[in-house]
C-alpha positions as CSV (number, residue, x, y, z in Angstrom):
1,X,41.8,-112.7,-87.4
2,X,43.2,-111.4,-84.4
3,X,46.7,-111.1,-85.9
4,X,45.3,-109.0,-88.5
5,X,43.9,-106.7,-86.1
6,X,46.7,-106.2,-84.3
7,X,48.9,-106.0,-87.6
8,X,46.5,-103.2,-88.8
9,X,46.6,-101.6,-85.5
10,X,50.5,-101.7,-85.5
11,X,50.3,-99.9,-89.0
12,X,47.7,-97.1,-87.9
13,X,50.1,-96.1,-84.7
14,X,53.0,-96.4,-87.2
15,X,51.3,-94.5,-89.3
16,X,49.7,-91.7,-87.1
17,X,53.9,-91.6,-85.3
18,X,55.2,-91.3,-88.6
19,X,52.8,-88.5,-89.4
20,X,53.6,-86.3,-86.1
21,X,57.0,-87.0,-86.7
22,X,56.6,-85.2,-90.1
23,X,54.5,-82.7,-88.7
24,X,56.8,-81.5,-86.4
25,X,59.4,-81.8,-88.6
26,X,58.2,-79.8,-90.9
27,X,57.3,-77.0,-88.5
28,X,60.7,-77.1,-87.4
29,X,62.5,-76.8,-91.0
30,X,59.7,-74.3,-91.4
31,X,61.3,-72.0,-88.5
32,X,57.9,-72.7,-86.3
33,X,58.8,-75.5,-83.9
34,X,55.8,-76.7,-82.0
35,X,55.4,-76.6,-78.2
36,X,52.0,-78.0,-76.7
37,X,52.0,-75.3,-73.6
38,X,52.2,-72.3,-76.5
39,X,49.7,-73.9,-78.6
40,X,47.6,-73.7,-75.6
41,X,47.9,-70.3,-74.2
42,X,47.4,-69.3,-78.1
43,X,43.8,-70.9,-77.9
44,X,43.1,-69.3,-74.1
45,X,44.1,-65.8,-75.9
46,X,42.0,-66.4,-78.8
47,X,39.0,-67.7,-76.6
48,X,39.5,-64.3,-74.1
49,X,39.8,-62.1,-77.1
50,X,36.3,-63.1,-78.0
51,X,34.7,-63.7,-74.9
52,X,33.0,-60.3,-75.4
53,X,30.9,-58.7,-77.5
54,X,33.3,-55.5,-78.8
55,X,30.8,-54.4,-81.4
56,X,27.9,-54.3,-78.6
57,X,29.2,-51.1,-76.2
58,X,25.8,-51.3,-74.5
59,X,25.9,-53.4,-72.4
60,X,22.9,-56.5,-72.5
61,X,21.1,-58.3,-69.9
62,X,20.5,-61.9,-69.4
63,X,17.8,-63.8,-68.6
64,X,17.5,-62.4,-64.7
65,X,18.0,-58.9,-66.2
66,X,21.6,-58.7,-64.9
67,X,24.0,-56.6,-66.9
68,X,26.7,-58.4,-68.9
69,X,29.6,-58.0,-71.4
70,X,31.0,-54.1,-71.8
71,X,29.3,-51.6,-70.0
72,X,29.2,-48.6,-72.0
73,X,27.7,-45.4,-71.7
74,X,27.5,-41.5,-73.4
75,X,29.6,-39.4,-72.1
76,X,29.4,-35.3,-72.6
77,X,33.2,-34.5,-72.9
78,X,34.9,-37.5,-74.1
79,X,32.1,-39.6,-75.7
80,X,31.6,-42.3,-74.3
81,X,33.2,-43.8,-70.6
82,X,33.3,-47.4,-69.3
83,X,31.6,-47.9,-66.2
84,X,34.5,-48.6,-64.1
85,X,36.1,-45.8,-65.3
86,X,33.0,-43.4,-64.8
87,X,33.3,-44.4,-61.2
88,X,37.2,-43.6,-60.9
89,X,36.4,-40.5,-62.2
90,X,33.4,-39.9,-59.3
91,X,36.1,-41.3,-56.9
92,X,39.1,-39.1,-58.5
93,X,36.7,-35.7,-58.1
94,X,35.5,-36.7,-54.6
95,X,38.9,-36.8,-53.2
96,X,40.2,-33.6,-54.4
97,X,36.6,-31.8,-53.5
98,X,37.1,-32.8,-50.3
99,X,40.2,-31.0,-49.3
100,X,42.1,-34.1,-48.5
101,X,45.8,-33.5,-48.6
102,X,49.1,-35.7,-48.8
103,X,48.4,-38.4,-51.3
104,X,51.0,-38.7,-54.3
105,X,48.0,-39.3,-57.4
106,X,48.6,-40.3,-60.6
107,X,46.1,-40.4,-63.3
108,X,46.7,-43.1,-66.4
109,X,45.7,-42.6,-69.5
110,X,45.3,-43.8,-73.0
111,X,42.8,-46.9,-74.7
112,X,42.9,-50.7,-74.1
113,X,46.8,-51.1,-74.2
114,X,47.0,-48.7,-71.5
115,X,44.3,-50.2,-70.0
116,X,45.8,-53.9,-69.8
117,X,49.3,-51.5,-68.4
118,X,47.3,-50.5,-65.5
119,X,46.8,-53.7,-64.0
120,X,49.9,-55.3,-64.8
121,X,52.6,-52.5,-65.5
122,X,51.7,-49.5,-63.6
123,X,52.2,-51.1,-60.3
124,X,55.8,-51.6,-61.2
125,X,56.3,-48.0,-62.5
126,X,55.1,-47.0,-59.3
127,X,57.6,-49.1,-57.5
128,X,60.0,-47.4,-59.4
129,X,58.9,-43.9,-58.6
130,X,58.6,-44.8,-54.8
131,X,62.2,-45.9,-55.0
132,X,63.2,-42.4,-56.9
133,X,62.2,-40.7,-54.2
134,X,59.6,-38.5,-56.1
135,X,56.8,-39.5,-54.1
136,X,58.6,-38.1,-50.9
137,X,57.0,-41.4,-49.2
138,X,53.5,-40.3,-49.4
139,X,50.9,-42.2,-50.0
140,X,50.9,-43.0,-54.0
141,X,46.7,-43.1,-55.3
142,X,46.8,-44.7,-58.7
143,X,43.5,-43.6,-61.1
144,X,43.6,-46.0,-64.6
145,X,41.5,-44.0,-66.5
146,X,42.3,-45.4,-69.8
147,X,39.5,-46.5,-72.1
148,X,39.6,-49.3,-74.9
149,X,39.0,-47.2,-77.9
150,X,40.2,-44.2,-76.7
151,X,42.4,-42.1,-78.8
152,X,42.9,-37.9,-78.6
153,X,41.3,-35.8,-78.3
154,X,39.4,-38.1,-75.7
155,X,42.5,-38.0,-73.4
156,X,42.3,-34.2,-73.2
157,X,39.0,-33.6,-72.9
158,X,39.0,-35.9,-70.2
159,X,42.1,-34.2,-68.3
160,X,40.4,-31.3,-69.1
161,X,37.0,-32.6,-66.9
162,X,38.7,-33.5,-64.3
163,X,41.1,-30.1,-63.5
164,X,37.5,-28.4,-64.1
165,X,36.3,-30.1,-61.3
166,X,39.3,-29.4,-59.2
167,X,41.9,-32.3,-59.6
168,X,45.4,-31.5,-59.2
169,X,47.3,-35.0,-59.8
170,X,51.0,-35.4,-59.5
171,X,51.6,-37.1,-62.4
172,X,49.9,-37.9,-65.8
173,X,50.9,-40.7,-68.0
174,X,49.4,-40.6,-71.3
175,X,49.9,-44.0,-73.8
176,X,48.6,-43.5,-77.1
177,X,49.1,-43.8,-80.1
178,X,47.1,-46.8,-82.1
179,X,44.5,-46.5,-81.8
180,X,44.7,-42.5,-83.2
181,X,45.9,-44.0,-86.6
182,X,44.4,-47.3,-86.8
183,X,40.7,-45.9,-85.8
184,X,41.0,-42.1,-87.3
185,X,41.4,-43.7,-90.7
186,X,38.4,-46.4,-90.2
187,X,36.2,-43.7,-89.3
188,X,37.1,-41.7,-92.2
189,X,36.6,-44.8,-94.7
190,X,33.4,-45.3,-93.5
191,X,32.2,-41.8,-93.2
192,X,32.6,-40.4,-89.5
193,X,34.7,-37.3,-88.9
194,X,38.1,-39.0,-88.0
195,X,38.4,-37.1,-84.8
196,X,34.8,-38.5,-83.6
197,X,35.5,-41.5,-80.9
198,X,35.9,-45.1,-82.4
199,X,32.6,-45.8,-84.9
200,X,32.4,-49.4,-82.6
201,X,31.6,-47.6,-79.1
202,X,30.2,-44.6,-80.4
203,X,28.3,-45.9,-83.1
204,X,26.1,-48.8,-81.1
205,X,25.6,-46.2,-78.1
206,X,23.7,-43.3,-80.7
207,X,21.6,-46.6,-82.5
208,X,21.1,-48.5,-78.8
209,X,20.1,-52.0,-78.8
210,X,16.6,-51.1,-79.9
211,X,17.2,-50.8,-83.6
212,X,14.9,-53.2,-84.4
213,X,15.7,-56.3,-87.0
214,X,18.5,-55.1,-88.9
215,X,20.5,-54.6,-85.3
216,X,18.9,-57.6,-83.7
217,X,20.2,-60.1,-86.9
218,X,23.4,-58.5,-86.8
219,X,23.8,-59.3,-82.4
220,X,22.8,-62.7,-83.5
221,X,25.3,-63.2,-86.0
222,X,28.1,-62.0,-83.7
223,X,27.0,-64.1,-80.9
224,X,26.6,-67.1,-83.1
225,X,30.2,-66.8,-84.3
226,X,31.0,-66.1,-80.9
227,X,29.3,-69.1,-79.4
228,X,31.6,-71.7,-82.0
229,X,34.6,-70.1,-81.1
230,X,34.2,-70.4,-77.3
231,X,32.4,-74.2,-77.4
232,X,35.6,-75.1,-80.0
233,X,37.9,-73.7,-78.0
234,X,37.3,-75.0,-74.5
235,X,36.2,-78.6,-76.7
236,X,40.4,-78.4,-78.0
237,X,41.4,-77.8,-74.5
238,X,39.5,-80.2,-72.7
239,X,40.4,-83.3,-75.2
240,X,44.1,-82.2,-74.8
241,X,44.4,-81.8,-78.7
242,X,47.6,-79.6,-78.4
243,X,49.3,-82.5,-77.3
244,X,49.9,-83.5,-80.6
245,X,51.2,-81.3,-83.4
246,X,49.5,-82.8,-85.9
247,X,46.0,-82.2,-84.0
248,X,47.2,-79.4,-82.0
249,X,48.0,-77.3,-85.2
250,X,44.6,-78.7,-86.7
251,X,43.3,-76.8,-84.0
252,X,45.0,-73.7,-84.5
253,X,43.8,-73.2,-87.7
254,X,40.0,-74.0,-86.9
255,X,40.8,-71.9,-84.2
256,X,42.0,-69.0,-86.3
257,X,39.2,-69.1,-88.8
258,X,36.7,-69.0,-86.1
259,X,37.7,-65.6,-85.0
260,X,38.3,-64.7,-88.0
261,X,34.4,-64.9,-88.4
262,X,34.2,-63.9,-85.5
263,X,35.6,-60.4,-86.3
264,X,34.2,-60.5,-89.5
265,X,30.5,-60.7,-88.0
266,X,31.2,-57.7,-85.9
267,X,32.7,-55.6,-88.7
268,X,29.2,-56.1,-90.6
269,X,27.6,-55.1,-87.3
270,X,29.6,-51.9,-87.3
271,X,29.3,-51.5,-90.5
272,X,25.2,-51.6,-90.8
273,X,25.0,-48.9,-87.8
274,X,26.9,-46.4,-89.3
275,X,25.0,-46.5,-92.5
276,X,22.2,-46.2,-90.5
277,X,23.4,-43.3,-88.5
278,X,24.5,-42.0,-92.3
279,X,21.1,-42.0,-93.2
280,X,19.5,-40.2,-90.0
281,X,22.4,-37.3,-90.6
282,X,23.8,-38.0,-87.6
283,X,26.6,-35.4,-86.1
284,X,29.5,-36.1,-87.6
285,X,28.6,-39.1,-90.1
286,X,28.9,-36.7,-93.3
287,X,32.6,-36.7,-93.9
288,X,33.7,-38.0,-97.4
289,X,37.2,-39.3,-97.4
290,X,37.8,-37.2,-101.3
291,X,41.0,-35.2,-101.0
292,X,41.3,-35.7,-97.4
293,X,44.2,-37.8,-95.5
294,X,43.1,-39.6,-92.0
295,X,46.8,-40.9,-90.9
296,X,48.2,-36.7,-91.2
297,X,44.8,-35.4,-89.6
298,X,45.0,-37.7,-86.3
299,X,48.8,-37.1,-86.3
300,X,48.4,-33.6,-86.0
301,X,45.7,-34.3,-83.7
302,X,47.8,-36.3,-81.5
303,X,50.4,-33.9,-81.4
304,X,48.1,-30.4,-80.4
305,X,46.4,-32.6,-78.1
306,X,49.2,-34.3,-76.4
307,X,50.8,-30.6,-76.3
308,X,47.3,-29.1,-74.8
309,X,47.5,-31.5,-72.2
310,X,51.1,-30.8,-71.4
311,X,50.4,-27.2,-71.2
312,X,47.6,-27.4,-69.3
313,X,49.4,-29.8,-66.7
314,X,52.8,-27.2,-66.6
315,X,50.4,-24.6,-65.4
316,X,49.9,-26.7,-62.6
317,X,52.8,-28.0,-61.4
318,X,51.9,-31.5,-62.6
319,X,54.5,-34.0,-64.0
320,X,53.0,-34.9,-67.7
321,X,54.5,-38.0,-69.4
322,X,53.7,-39.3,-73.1
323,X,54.3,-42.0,-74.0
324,X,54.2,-43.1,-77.6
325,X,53.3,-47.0,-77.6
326,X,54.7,-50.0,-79.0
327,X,52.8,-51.9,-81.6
328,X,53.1,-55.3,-83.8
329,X,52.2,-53.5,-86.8
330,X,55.4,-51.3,-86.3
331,X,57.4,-52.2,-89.5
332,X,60.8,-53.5,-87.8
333,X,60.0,-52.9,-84.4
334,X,60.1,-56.5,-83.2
335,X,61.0,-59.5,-84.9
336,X,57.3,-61.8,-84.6
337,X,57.3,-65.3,-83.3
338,X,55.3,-67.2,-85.3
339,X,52.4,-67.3,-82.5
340,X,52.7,-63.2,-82.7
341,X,52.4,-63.4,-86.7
342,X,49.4,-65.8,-86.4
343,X,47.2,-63.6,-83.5
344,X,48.6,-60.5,-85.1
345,X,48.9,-60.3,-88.4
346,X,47.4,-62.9,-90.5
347,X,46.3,-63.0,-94.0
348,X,45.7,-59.1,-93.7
349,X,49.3,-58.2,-93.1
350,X,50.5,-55.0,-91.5
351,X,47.5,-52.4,-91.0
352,X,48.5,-49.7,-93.9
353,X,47.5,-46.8,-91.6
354,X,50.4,-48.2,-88.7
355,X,52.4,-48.7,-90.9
356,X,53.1,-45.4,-92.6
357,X,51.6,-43.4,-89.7
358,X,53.9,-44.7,-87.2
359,X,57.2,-42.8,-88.1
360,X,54.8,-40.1,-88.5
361,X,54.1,-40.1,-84.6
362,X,57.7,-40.4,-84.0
363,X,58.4,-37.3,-86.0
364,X,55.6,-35.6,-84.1
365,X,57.2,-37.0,-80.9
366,X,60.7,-35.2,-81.2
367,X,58.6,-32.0,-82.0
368,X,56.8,-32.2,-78.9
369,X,60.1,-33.2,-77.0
370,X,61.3,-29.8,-78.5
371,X,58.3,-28.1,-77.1
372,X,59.2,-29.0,-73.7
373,X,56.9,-32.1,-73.4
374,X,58.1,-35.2,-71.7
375,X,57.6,-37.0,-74.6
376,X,59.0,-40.9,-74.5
377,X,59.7,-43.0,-77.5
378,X,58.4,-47.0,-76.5
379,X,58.1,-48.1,-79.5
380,X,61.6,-49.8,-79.7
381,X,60.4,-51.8,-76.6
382,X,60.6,-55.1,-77.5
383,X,62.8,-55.4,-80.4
384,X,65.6,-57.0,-79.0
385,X,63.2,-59.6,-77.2
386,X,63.1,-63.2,-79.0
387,X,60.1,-65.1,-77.5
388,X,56.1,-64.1,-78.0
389,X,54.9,-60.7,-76.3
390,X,51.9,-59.7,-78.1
391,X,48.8,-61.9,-78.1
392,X,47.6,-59.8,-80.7
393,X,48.4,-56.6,-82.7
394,X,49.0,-54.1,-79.8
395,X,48.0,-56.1,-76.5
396,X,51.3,-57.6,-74.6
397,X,51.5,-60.7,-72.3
398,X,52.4,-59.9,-68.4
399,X,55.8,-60.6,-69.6
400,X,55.6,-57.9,-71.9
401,X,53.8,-55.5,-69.5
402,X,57.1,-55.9,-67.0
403,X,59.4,-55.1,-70.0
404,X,57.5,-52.0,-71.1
405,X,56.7,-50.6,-67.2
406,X,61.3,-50.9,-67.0
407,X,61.5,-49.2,-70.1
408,X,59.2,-46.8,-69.2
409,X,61.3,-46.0,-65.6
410,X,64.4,-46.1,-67.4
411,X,63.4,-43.6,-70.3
412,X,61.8,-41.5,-67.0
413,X,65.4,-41.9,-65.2
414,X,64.2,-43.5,-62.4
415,X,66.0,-46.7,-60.7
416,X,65.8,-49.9,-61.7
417,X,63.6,-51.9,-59.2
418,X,65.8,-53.8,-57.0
419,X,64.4,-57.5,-58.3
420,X,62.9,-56.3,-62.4
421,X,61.5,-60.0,-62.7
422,X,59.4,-59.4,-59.4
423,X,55.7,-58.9,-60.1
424,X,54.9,-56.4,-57.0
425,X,51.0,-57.2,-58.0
426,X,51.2,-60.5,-56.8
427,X,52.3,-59.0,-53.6
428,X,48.9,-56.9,-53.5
């Protein structure tokens, strides 16, 4: 008896060896490979990508009454302003009413990609500016203003609110240009003026959280979906099933499909407030997309507005950069790893909008460059760059961050940074 255990224990470990054997085997001859550290920094992505509530831009409160997930809220001249932002933006206007002098500010702009740059590859732009010289070693403020979901004209009304209220900054870096395509031609499709702010934020802060059953089923299905991908995430990580191929890209694929409903449940959510708003005749929920085109409207958008801001910035003596920014769904721009084709892409391919909107920009870009706008071309970025950048269609890795803030200094002829694999935020 015993000797038939053990033989049938022998054959299950031969068996599960001769099936991770295969597995990686075949992920190799598929051009994949498999690497436990990338399957799990794939599953932390996926579980931080969902670890808020995007379709919910008010923000809730728990059971204390404290506020969590995105904090939201209306805003007269761009729409709508993240919190932290909102208080930049006090802090910003309280400097410059109070007379102070000396301080080298710069103001970032832009959505979430320019958003995740502040943190991570701002502070080595800065570096590189300090080292130009063009600061004159004064003290260098740094505003991020960037909002996720922004896209123009949000930028320029809000460069336009704050040289109302006095601001003079030095500099001005504007990165754009995503979220103007990908989110002008949703709005269109689903009936909101393209040049309205993104139907996600805008659309939850008109209905509120007080929409009664329709809105409160709709939160529940998003946190639901949210819940299983967070509990099966952290359940993969903790058994250490990404040490194995075989489980590890098991778990991938669970994973996948979780956000995928996940994403699904919020696009249903979105989708039910703006009929809603349709059927109150809500401002700016009328458009019909018959004999209209959303990619040429926001890229003619993009382009007055990024040439409004330039102008009103020249007036002033203040240095105005755009930047046009680099995206997965840039046919050619970047050859995808398989983890960047997986967070990225998917089943869905290449958004259609991106795709054919993107030269488009560029176009637009060299116009604006003619105009007398420092306009700089990033989209080229990471194309030469073998291993995974994005964790998903626009967002980049710190990695990525580093290479972009360079390209960025090079393109605006300043030095190179004596040490361009130094991270000066760990320093701060």
């Amino acid at each position: 008896m015993r000797r038939r255990l053990l033989l049938g224990l022998i054959s299950l470990l031969c068996a599960v060896a001769l099936a991770e054997g295969a597995t990686r085997l075949w992920l190799r001859i598929d051009g994949r490979g498999y690497e436990r550290a990338a399957a799990e920094r794939a599953i932390g992505e996926t579980l931080a990508a969902v670890g808020y509530l995007t379709a919910g831009a008010v923000a809730e409160r728990d059971e204390t009454g404290e506020r969590r997930g995105p904090e939201y809220e209306l805003q007269p001249y761009s729409g709508y302003v993240h919190k932290t932002v909102a208080l930049r933006t006090a802090e910003i206007t309280a400097l410059f009413r109070s007379g102070t002098e000396g301080a080298y500010v710069v103001v970032a702009q832009g959505g979430s990609v320019a958003a995740g740059f502040q943190g991570r590859g701002l502070p080595m732009l800065v570096q590189s500016l300090e080292d130009s010289g063009a600061t004159a070693d004064r003290e260098v403020r740094v505003f991020g203003l960037s909002v996720p979901g922004y896209k123009q004209p949000q930028q320029l009304t809000q460069l336009a609110y704050l040289l109302s209220q006095g601001c003079r900054p030095d500099l001005v870096l504007n990165l754009d240009g995503l979220n103007e395509l990908r989110i002008s031609s949703g709005n269109l499709d689903s009936g909101l003026e393209p040049g309205f702010p993104s139907q996600g934020q805008w659309g939850s802060l008109l209905t509120g959280q007080g929409a009664g059953g329709t809105e409160l089923d709709g939160l529940l299905r998003v946190h639901q979906a949210q819940q299983e991908a967070l509990e099966l995430g952290n359940r993969f990580l903790e058994r250490g099933d990404c040490a194995s191929a075989l489980t590890g890209t098991l778990a991938l694929s669970r994973m996948a499909h979780s956000q995928d409903r996940w994403a699904r449940a919020q696009t249903t959510l979105i989708d039910s407030r703006t009929e809603r708003l349709k059927s109150r005749g809500a401002v700016g929920y009328k458009a019909k997309p018959e004999g209209r085109d959303a990619v040429l409207e926001a890229v003619a958008c993009w382009k007055r507005s990024s040439l409004a801001m330039h102008q009103l910035c020249e007036a002033r003596g203040i240095r105005y950069v755009h930047v046009l920014q680099p995206t997965l769904h840039d046919e050619g721009s970047k050859v995808m790893t398989e983890e960047e084709r997986r967070g990225g892409v998917n089943d869905e391919g290449l958004h259609p909008a991106v795709v054919r909107g993107y030269p488009l920009l560029r176009e637009a870009l060299s116009e604006l460059r003619e105009a007398g706008v420092e306009a700089l071309d990033a989209c080229d970025t990471f194309k030469e760059v073998p291993q995974t950048i994005y964790v998903d269609s626009c967002h980049v890795t710190q990695e990525g961050n580093r290479i972009l803030a360079d390209n960025i200094a090079r393109m605006m002829e300043l030095p190179e940074r004596p040490d361009r694999n130094s991270d000066p935020t760990k320093n701060k």
